[in-house]
C-alpha positions as CSV (number, residue, x, y, z in Angstrom):
1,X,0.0,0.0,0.0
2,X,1.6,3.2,-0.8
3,X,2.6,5.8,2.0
4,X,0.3,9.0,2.1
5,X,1.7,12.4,1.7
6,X,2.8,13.5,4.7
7,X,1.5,16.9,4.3
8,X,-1.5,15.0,4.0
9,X,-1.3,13.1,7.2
10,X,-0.9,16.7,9.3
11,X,-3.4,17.7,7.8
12,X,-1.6,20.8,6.7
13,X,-0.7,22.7,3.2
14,X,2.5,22.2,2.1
15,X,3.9,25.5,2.7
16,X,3.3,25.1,6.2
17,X,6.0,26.7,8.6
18,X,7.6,24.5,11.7
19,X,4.9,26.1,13.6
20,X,1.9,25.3,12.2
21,X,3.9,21.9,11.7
22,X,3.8,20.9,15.2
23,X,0.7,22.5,16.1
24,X,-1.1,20.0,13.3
25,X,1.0,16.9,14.6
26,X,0.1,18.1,18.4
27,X,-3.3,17.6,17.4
28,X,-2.8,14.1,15.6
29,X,-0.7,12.7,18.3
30,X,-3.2,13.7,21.0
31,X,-6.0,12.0,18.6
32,X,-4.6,8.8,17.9
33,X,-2.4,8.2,20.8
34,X,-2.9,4.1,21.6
35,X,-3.5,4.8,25.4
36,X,-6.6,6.7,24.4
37,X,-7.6,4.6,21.8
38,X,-7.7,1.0,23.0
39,X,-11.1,0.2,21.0
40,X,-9.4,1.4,17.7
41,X,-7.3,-1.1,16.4
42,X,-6.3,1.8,13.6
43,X,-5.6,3.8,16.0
44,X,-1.9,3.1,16.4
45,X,-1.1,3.0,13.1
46,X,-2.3,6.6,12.3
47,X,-0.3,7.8,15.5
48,X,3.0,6.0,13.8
49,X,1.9,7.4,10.4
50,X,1.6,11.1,11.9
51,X,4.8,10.3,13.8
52,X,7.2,9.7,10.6
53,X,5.6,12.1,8.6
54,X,6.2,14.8,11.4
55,X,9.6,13.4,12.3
56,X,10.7,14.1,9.0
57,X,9.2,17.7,8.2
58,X,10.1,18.8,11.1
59,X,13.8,18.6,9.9
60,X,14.8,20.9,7.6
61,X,17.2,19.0,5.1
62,X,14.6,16.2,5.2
63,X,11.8,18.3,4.5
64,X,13.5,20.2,1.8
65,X,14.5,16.7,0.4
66,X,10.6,15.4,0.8
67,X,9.3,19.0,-1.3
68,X,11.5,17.6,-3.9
69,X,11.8,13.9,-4.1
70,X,8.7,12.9,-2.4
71,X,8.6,9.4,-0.2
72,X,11.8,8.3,-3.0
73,X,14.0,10.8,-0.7
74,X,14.0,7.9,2.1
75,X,14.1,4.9,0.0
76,X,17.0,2.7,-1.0
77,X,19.8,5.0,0.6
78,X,18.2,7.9,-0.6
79,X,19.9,11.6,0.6
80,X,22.9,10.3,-0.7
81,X,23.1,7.2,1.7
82,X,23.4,9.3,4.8
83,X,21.6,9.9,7.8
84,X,18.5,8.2,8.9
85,X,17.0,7.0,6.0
86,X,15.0,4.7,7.6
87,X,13.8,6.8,10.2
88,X,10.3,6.4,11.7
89,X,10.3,2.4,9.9
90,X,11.9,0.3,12.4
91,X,10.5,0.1,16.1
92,X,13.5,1.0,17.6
93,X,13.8,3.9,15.6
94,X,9.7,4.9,16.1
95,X,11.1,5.1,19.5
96,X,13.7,7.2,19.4
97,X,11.9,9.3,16.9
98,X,9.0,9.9,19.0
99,X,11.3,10.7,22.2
100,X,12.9,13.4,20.1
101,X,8.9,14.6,18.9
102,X,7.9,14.8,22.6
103,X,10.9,16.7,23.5
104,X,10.5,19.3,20.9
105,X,6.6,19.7,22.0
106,X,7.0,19.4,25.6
107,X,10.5,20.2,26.6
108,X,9.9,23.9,27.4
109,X,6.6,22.6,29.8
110,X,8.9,20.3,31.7
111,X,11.1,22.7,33.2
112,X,12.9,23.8,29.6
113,X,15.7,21.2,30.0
114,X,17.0,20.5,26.2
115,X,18.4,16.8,25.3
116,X,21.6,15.4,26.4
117,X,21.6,19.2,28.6
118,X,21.2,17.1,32.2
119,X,20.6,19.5,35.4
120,X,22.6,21.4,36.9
121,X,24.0,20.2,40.3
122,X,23.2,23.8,42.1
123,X,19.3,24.2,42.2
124,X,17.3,26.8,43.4
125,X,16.0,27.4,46.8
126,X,12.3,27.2,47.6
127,X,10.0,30.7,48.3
128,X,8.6,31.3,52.0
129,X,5.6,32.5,53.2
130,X,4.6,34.3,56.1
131,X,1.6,35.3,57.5
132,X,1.4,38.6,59.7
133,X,-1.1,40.0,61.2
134,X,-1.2,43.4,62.4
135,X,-4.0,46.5,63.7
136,X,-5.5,49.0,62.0
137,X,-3.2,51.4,63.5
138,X,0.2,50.0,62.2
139,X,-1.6,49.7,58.9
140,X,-2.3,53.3,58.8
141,X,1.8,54.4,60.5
142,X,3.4,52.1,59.0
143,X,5.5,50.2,61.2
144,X,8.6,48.3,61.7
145,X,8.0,44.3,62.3
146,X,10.6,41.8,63.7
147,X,9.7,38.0,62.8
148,X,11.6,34.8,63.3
149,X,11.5,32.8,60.3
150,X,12.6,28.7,60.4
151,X,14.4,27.8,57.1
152,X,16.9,26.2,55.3
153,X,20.7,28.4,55.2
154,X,23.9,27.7,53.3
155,X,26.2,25.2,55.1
156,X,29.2,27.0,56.6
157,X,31.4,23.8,56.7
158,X,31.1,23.3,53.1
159,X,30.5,26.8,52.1
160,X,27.0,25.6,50.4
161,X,29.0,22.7,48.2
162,X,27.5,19.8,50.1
163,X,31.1,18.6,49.7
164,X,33.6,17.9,52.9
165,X,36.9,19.7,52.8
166,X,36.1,21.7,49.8
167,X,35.9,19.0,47.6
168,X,34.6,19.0,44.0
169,X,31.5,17.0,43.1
170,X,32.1,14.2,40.5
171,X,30.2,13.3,37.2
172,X,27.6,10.7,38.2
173,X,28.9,7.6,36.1
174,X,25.3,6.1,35.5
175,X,23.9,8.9,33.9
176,X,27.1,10.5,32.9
177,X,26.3,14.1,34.4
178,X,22.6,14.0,32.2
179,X,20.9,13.6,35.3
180,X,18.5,11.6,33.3
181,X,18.5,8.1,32.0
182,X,16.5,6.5,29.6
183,X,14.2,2.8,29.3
184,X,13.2,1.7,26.5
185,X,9.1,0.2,26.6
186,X,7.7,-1.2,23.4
187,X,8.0,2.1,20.7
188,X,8.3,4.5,23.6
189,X,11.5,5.5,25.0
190,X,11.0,6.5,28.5
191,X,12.7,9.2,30.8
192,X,12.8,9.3,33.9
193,X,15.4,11.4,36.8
194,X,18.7,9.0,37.4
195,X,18.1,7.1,40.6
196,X,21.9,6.9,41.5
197,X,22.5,11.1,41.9
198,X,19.0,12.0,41.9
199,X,18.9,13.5,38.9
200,X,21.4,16.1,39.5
201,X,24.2,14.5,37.2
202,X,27.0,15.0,40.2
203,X,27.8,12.6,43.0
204,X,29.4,13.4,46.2
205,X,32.1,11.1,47.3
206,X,32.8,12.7,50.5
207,X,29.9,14.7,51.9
208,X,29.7,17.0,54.4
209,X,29.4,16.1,57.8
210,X,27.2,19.3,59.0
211,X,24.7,19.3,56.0
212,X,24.9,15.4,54.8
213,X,25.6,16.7,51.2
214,X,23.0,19.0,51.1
215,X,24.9,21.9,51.2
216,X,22.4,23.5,53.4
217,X,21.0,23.2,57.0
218,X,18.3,23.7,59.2
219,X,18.0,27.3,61.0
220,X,15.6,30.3,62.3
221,X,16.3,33.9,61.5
222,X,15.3,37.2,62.7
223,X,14.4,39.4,60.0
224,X,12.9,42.8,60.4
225,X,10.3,43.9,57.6
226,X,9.5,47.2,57.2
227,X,5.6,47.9,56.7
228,X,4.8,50.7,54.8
229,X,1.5,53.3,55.7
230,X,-1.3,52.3,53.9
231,X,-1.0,48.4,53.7
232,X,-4.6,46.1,53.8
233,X,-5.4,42.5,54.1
234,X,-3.6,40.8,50.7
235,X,-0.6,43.1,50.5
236,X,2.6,41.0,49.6
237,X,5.8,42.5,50.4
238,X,8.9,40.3,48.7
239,X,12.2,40.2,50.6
240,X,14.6,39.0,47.6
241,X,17.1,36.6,48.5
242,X,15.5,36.0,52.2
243,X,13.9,32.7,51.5
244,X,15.2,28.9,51.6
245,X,18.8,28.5,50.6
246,X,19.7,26.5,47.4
247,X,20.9,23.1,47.0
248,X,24.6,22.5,46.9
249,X,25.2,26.3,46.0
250,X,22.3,27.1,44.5
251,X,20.6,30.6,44.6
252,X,18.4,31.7,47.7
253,X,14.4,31.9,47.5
254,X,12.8,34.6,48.2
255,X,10.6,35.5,51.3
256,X,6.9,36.6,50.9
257,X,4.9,38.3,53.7
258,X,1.3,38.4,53.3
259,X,-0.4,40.9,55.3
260,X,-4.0,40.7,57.3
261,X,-5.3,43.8,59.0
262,X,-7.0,43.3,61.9
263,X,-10.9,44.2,62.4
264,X,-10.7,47.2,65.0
265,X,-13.0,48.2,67.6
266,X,-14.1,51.9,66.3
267,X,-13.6,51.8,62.5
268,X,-14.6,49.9,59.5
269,X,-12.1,50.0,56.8
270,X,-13.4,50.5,52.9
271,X,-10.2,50.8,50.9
272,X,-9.1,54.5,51.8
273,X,-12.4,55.5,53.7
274,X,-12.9,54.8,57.4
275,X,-16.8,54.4,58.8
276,X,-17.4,54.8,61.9
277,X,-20.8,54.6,64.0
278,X,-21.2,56.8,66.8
279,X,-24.7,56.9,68.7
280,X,-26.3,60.1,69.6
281,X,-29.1,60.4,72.3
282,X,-32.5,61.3,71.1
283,X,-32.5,64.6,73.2
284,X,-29.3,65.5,70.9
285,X,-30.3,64.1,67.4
286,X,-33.6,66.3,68.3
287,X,-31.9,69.9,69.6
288,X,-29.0,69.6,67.6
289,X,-25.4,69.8,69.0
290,X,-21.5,68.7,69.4
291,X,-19.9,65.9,69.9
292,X,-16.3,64.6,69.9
293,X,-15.0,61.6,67.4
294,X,-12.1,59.3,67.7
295,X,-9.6,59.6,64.5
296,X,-7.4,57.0,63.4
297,X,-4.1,58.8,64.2
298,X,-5.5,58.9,68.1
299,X,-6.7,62.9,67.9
300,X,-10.2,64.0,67.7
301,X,-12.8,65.9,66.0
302,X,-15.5,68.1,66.8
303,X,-18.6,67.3,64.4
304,X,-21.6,69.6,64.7
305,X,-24.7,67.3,65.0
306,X,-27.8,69.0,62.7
307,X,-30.8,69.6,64.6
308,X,-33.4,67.0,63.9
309,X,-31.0,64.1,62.6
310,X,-32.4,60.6,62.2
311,X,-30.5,57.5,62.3
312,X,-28.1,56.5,59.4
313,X,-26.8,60.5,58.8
314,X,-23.9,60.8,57.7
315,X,-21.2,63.0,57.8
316,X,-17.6,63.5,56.1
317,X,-14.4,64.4,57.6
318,X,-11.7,64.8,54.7
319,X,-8.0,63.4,54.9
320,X,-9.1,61.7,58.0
321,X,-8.9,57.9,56.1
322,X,-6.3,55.9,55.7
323,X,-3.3,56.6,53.4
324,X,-2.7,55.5,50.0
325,X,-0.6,52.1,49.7
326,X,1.4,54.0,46.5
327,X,0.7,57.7,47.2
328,X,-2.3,59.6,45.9
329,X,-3.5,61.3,48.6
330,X,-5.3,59.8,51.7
331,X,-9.1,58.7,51.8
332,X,-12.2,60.0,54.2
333,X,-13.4,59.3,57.3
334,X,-17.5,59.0,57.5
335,X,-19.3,59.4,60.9
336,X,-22.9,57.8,60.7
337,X,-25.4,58.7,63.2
338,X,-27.7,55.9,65.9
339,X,-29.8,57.7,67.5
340,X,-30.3,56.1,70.7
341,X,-33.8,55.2,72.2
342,X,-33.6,55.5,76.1
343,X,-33.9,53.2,78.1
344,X,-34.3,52.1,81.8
345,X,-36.6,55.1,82.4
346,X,-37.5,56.7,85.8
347,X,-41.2,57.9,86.3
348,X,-40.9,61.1,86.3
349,X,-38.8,60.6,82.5
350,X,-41.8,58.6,81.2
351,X,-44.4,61.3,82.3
352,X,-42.2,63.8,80.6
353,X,-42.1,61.7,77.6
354,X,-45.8,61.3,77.9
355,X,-46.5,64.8,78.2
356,X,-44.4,65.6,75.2
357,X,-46.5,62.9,73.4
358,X,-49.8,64.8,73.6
359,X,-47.9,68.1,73.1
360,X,-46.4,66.4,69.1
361,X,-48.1,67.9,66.3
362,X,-47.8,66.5,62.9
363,X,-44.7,68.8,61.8
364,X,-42.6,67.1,65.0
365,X,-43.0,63.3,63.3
366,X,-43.0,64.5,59.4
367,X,-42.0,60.6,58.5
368,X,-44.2,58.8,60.7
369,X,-46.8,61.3,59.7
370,X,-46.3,60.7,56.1
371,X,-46.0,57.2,56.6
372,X,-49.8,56.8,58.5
373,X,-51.6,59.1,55.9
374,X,-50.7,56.5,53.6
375,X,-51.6,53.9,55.5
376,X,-55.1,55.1,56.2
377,X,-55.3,55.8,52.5
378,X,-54.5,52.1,51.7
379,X,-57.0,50.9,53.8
380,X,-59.9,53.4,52.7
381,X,-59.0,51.7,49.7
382,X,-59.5,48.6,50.5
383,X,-62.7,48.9,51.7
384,X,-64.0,50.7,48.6
């Protein structure tokens, strides 16, 4: 049976860059992959027929040869008897074919490590997190924080090498410093970190006797972290290089602390603004008055209470908010009035209270007024 095209097989035109290439063989490998294909017995041979075709346009000599000679490019020694002209026939070579096809799609995903590249011995120390909590009134200072902070530092026997006595590490010989080795299984070759270093392609003969090889060791810090004014619950602040030290060398993590702002007592925070309820008695809210309000910085403020002022007023007090995280000014604080009903009366209070009862008129009460007109008007209605 004769091959198909292989442009064909992608489904793609024949122009097509490397791009669109592997985006069309992505697509086909994904489709007909055995594993995800039991019930197709056709299955694995489209995913070997998209495999060689993509094997070899992905290649620039072998595509250029394929644009001109077609299948007869491969065939009988062809491209002058050189290279793989068999590539993609054999099992063995499907194998190794597809290893190099999975490596070129999903290389960059797996950390970016190219072919016969191995890892580096020295690796990266992990980030750190830690929680603070702290009051409304630090957030609005800004404030300077000790913490003690358990991690990981660079070994000062071995200077961070992992190594005893300054000693270099040595190639690992099963791997031969890849870091990787590699199994064959039917027509996949699988990859998999070296078991005898680890995968980090270095061997220590003669490890430290503070770290164990590690090149780091246990420890707890004191750090101080500066908080600056204007900070709420979410804001990161990043200490480079204050994290988990690297293994065998390897550069430090970084330290995160996530701030939380405390609920307070007096205020509720809305971004920049500041609320804060303050109860008036009904005697004030009626006649009108001053009072005295706690600010955020500890000071006060004289407010001037209307005469005639029902629950829910509210009043603004600029630049008495909390500061911007990033400049931009500073936000507002609001007062909002409850008026009080007394309570525990006396007798001669609630005779008083009486007697101003029968002395209300209509004008005194406008909302409750208002509120039984229409009332009395619904009903009317309802008996019409």
């Amino acid at each position: 049976m004769a091959k198909r095209d292989f442009y064909e097989v992608l489904g793609v035109a024949k122009g097509a860059d490397a791009g669109e290439l592997k985006k069309a063989y992505r697509k086909k490998a994904m489709e007909f992959h055995p594993d995800r294909n039991a019930d197709n017995p056709e299955a694995e041979a489209k995913f070997k027929e998209a495999n060689e075709a993509y094997d070899t346009l992905k290649d620039p000599d072998k595509k250029a040869a394929y644009d001109r000679y077609g299948h007869a490019a491969f065939e009988q020694g062809g491209m002058g008897g050189g290279g793989r002209p068999g590539a993609g026939h054999g099992q063995g070579d499907f194998g190794s074919a597809f290893s190099d096809v999975f490596d070129d799609l999903f290389g960059d995903f797996m950390g970016g490590q190219q072919r016969g590249g191995g890892r580096s011995r020295a690796q990266r120390g992990s980030d750190l997190r830690y929680n603070m909590r702290i009051p409304l009134e630090d957030a609005y200072a800004g404030t300077q924080k000790t913490i003690t902070v358990p991690t990981s530092v660079s070994c000062g026997g071995c200077k961070g090498t992992g190594a005893a006595n300054g000693a270099e590490p040595q190639t690992c010989p099963s791997c031969s410093g890849m870091g990787k080795v590699r199994a064959q299984q039917g027509f996949f070759t699988v990859e998999r970190a070296c078991p005898a270093c680890g995968g980090i392609g270095q061997m220590i003969k003669d490890p430290c006797g503070q770290c164990g090889g590690a090149g780091r060791v246990e420890k707890e810090r004191s750090l101080s972290v500066n908080i600056p004014a204007g900070v709420e619950t979410g804001t990161r602040i990043r200490l480079a290089g204050e994290g988990e030290a690297g293994l065998r060398g390897g550069p430090t993590g970084d330290l995160y602390i996530f701030i939380e702002v405390q609920p307070h007592a007096l205020f509720e925070r809305d971004g920049a603004h500041l609320h804060c309820a303050v109860p008036v008695s009904m005697s004030s809210a009626a006649l009108g008055g001053d009072i005295e309000v706690p600010t955020i910085d500890g000071g006060r403020s004289r407010v001037k209470i209307p005469a005639g002022s029902q629950s829910g007023r509210q009043m603004r007090l600029r630049n008495k908010g909390m500061p911007a995280l990033r400049g931009g000014g500073q936000g507002d604080m609001f007062i909002e009035l409850a008026v009080e009903t007394p309570v525990n009366l006396t007798s001669k209070q609630k005779e008083l209270l009486r007697e101003f009862e029968n002395l209300g008129e209509d004008k005194n009460n406008p909302e409750s007024s208002s509120f039984f007109k229409k009332v009395k008007s619904f009903w009317d209605g309802m008996k019409s």
